[in-house]
C-alpha positions in Angstrom: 0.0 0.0 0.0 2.7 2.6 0.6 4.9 1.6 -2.1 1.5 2.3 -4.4 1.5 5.8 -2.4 4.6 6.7 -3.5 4.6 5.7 -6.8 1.4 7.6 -7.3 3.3 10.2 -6.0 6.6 9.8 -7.8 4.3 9.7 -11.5 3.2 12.9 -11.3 6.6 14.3 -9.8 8.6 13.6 -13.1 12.0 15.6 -13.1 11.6 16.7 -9.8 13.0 15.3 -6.3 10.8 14.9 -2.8 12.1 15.3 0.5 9.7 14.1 3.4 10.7 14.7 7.2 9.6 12.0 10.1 7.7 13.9 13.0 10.0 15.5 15.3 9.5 14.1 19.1 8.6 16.9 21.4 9.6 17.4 25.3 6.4 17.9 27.5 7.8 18.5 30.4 11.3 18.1 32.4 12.9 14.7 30.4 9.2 13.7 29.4 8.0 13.5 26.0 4.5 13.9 24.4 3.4 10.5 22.9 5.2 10.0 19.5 2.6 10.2 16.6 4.0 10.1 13.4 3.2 12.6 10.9 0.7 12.1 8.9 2.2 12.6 5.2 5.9 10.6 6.0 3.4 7.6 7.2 0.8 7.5 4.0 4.4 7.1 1.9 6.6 4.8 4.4 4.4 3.5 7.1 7.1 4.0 9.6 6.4 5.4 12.7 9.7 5.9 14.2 11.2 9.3 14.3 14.8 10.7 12.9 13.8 9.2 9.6 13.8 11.1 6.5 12.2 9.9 3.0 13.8 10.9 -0.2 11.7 10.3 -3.4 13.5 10.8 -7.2 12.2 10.1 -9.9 14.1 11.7 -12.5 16.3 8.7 -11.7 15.2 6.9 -14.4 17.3 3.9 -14.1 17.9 2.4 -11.1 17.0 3.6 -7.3 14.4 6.2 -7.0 13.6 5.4 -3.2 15.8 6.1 -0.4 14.9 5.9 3.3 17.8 7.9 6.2 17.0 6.4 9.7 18.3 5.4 13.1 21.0 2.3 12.7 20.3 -0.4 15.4 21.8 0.4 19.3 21.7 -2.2 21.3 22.1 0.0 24.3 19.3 2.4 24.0 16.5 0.2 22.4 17.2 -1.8 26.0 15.6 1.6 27.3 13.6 2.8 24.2 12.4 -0.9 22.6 13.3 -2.1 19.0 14.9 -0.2 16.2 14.2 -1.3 12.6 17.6 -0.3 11.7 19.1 0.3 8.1 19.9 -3.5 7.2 16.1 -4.1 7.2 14.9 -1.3 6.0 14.6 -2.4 2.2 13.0 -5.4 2.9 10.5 -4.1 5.3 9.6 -1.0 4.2 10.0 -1.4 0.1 12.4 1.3 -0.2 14.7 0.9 -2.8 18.1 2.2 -0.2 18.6 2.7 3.2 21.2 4.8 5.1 21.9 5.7 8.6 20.5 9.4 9.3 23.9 10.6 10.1 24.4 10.4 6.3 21.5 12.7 5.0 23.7 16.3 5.0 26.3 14.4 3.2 24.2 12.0 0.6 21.6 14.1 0.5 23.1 16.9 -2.2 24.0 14.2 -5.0 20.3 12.8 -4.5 18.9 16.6 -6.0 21.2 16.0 -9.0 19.5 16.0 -12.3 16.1 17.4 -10.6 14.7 21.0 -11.5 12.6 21.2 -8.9 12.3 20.3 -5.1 9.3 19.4 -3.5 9.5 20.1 0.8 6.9 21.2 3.2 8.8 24.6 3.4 8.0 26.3 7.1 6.6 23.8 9.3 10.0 22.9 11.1 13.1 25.2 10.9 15.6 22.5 11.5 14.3 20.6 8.5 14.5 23.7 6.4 18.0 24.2 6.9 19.0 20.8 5.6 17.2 21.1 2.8 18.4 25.0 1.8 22.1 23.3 2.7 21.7 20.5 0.1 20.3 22.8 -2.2 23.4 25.2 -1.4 25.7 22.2 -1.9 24.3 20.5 -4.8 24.9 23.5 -7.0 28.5 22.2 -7.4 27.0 19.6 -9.6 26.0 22.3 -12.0 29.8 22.7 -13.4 29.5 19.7 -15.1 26.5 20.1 -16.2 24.0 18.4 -14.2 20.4 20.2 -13.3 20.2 20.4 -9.9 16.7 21.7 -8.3 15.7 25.9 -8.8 12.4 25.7 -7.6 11.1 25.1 -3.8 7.9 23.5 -4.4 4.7 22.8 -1.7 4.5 18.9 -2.2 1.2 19.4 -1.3 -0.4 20.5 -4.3 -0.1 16.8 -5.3 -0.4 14.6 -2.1 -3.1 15.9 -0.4 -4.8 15.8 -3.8 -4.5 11.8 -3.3 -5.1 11.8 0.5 -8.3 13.5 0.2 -9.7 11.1 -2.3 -10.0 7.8 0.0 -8.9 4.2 -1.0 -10.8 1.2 0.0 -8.2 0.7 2.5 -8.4 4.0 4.1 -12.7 3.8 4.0 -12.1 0.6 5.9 -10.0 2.1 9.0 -11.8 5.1 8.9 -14.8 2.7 9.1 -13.0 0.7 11.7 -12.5 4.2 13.8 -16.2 5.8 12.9 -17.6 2.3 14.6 -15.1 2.6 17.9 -16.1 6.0 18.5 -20.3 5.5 18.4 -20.0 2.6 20.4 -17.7 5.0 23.4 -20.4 7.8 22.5 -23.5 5.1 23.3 -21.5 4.1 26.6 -20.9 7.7 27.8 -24.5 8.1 27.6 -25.1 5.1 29.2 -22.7 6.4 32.4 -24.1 9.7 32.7 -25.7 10.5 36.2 -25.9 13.5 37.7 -23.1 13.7 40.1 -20.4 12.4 37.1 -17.6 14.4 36.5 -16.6 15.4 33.0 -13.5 13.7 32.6 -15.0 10.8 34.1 -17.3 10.8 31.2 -14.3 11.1 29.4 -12.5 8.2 30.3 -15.2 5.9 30.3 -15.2 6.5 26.2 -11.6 6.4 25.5 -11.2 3.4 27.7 -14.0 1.9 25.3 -11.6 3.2 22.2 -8.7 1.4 23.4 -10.2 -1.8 24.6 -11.6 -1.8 21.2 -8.3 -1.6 19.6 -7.9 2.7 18.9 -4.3 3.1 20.1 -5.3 7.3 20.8 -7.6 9.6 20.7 -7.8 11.4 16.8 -7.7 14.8 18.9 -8.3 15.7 22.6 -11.5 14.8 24.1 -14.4 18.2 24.4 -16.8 17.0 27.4 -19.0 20.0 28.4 -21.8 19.9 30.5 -24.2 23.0 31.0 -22.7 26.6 30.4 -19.3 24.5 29.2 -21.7 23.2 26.1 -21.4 26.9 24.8 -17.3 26.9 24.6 -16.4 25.2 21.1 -13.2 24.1 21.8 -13.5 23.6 25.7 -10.6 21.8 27.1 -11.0 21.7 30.8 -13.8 18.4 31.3 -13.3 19.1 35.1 -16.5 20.3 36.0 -19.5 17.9 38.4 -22.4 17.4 35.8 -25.8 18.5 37.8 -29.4 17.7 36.9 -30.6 19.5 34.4 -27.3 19.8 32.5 -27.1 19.1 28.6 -23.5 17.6 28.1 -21.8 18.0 24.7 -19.6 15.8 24.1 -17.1 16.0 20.7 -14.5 13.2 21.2 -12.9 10.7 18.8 -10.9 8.3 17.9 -7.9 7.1 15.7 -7.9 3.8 14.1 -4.5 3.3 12.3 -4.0 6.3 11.2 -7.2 7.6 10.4 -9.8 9.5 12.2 -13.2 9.9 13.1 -15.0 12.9 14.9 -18.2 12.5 16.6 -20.2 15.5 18.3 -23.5 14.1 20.3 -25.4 16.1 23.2 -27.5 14.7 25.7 -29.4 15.5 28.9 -27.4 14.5 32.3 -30.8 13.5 33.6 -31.9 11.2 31.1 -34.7 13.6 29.8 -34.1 16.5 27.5 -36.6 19.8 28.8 -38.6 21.6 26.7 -36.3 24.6 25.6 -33.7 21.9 25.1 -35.6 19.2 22.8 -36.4 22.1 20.8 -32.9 23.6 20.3 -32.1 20.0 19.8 -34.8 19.3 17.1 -33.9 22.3 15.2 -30.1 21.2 15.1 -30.6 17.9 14.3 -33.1 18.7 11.5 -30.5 21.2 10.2 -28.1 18.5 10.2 -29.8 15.9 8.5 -30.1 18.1 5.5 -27.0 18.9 5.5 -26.0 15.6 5.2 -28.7 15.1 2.4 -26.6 17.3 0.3 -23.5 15.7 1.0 -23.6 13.6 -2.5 -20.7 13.9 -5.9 -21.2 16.3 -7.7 -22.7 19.1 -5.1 -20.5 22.1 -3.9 -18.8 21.8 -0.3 -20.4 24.9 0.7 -24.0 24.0 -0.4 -23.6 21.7 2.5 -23.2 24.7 4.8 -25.2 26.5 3.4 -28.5 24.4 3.7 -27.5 23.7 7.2 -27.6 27.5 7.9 -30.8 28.1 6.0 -32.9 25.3 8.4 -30.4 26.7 11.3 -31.9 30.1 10.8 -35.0 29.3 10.3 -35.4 27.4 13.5 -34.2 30.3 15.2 -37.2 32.4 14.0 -39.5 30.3 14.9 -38.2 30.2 18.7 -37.5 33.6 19.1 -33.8 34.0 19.0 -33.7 36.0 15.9 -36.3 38.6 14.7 -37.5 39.6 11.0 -37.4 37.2 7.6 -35.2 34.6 7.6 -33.6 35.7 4.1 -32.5 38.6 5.9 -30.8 37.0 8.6 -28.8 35.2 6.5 -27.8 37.7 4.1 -26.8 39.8 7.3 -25.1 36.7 9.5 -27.2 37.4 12.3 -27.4 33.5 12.7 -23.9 33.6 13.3 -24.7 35.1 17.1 -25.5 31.6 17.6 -24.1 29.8 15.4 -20.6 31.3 14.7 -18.7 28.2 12.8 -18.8 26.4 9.3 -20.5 23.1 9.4 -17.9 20.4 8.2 -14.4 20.1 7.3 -12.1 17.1 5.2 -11.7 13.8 7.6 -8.8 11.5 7.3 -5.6 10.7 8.7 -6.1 13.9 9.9 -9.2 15.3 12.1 -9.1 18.4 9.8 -7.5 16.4 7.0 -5.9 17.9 4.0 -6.8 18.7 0.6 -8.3 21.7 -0.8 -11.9 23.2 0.0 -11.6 25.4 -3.5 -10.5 25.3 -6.8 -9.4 28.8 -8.8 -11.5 29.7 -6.0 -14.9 28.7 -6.4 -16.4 25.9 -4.1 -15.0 22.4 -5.0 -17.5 19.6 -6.0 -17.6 16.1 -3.9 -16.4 13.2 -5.0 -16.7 9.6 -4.5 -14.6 8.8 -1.7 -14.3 12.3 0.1 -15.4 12.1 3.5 -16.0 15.2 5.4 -17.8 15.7 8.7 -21.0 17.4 9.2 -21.4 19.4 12.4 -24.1 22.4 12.8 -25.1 23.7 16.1 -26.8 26.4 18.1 -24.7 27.7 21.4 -26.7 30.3 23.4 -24.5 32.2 26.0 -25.6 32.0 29.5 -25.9 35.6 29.9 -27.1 37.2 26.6 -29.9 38.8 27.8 -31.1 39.3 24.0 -32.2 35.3 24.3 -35.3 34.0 25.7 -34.8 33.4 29.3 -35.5 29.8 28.8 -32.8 29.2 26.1 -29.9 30.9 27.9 -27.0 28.4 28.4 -28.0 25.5 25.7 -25.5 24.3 23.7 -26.5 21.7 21.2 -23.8 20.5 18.5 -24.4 17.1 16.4 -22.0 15.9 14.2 -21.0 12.6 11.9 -18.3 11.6 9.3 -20.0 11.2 5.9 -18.4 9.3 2.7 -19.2 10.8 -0.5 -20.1 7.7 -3.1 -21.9 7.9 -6.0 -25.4 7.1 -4.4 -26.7 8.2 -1.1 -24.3 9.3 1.4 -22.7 6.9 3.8 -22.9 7.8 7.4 -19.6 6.2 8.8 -21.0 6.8 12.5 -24.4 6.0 12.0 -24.2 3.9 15.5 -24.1 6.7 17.6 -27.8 7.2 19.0 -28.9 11.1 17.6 -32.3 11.3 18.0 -34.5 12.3 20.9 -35.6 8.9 22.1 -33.0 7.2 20.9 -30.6 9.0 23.1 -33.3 9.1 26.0 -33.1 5.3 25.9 -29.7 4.7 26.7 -29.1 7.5 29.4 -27.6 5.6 32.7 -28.2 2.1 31.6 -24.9 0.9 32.9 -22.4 1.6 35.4 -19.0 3.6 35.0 -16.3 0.8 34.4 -13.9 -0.1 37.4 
């Protein structure tokens, strides 16, 4: 499968040369690290998840090696500490790669591998170390140029052509995303299940990501939002240390990764079991708004005409209960929806969470296509004190959201196991106990 990356890749390359950088490891605190995640472009190529690696793709080499891999050699000592290197011996073998060499190497080998390319392809500004190598080999390779040889002029975003292949989805990739979509309902439908008044929000939290890994998710695709009553109104709330009390909605927007690929789920529910009044009809209005959104999420329709129908039932749900005043068409020609409902309603989904690829093309809305999959998230936050609200709305925050794969038919909802509607959701609140 990565080999069939990279030779995508490498067709549409030609005379140019691709450098790709492993994920640098990052100190959290004192001598502790973050958890080592490998980025997401050097894995779709390699599959390798250590770090110090670099991949070197060249094309232009039109007779014999194209692929060359610089890593960590094999040391005995550390890996007693650290666990297993792959090392350069087995590098070929394992990883398809045509040469391997120790990292130590890449200043030094790295210049003779631009030779004969006219242009360089490197994710220019995302790590200054990794810039300096790469303006040092491009410094040194212009010897080259006495004899003759081309030797790379142009810095180029590589991309313009991955993330062109990333964002269209394989069978393989629609299976792990599958895999992940299918992990993270079943922790949603269990942190329903655990909620009692009482619960505290990372509580909540652990119960689903312990489902995640149990289930065979390594991580989480991004960290875990868990907010109960005036938290539900903070998008990208972080805290989850608040007590849940009756009468609480809880949203919780958690996911998780499956080798590599991600899903992202958004559900809200009532910390008592039963939604109120005020907040099954926020609820209703979100959840009708979403379900035509993800009516429109079919090839051949613009990205934004998913937003936009979500906004139009968004709005119009918002005159009918009093949170915005005059004719719909003019609160959305004026954004007044966006007092409560202040972000776009989807994004790309992949190996990333906000995965890559383009959203526009010579800057007009891009169609779907088979095999995109994007999320589909509206909601409606009202602020606990915006006195311009109905009393009874004040402090609701009510965000649904699913991963959708574009086919050629209907649209697939990847994390159609996830209870979403009224009773559905009402059914499941504190059917089982937290896990121990």
């Amino acid at each position: 499968m990565f080999k069939r990356h990279r030779r995508a890749l490498m067709e549409q390359m030609k005379d140019a040369v691709a450098v790709f950088f492993a994920a640098r490891e990052t100190l959290r605190n004192n001598d502790v690290h973050f958890e080592y995640r490998q980025g997401s472009d050097f894995f779709h190529l390699t599959g390798f998840e250590e770090p110090e690696a670099v991949l070197v793709l060249a094309p232009q080499r039109e007779k014999g090696d194209q692929t060359f891999l610089f890593l960590r050699q094999r040391d005995p000592e550390r890996e007693v500490w650290d666990g297993k290197r792959l090392g350069v011996e087995a590098a070929p073998a394992a990883l398809g790669v045509d040469k391997a060499f120790p990292i130590e190497e890449l200043a030094a080998k790295l210049p003779g591998l631009l030779v004969g390319a006219n242009r360089l392809y490197h994710h220019l500004g995302e790590c200054a170390e990794d810039d300096a190598v790469i303006l040092a080999a491009v410094a040194a390779a212009k010897r080259f140029r006495k004899r003759g040889d081309d030797t790379p002029g142009d810095l180029l975003d590589p991309a313009e052509l991955l993330h062109e292949h990333r964002l269209l989805k394989s069978p393989a990739a629609i299976e792990r995303m599958q895999r992940a979509a299918t992990l993270t309902a079943r922790g949603h439908r269990l942190g329903m299940a655990v909620t009692r008044p009482g619960l505290f929000e990372y509580q909540l939290q652990a119960a689903m990501e312990y489902s995640w890994r149990v289930g065979g998710a390594r991580r989480e695709a991004y960290p875990s939002i868990v907010g109960s009553g005036p938290n539900a109104c903070v998008l990208h709330y972080r805290e989850n240390n608040r007590r849940l009390e009756p009468g609480d909605l809880v949203l919780v927007d958690a996911g998780c990764e499956f080798d590599y690929h991600a899903s992202d789920v958004t559900r809200t529910w009532p910390v008592n079991g039963r939604f109120s009044d005020p907040q099954r009809a926020i609820y209703e209005v979100v959840l009708a708004s979403q379900l035509a959104a993800i009516e429109h999420c079919r090839a051949g329709h613009p990205f934004d005409a998913v937003h936009q129908v979500a906004v139009r039932v968004l709005t119009e749900g918002m005159c009918d209960l009093g949170l915005l005043q005059g004719p719909v068409k003019d609160r959305i020609e004026d954004e007044g929806y966006k007092r409560y409902y202040m972000h776009r309603t989807g994004h790309w989904l992949g190996m990333d969470v906000h995965d890559v690829g383009r959203y526009y093309l010579r800057g007009t809305s891009r169609a779907l296509e088979p095999g995109m999959v994007l999320t589909v998230e509206p909601g409606i936050y009202i602020a606990p004190d915006d006195e311009q609200a109905p009393e009874a709305f004040r402090g609701i925050g009510v965000r649904i959201e699913d991963d959708v794969l574009v086919t050629e038919g209907e649209p697939v909802v990847l994390t159609h196991e996830a209870p979403k509607t009224v009773d559905e959701i009402e059914a499941v609140i504190g059917s089982a106990d937290l896990p121990r």
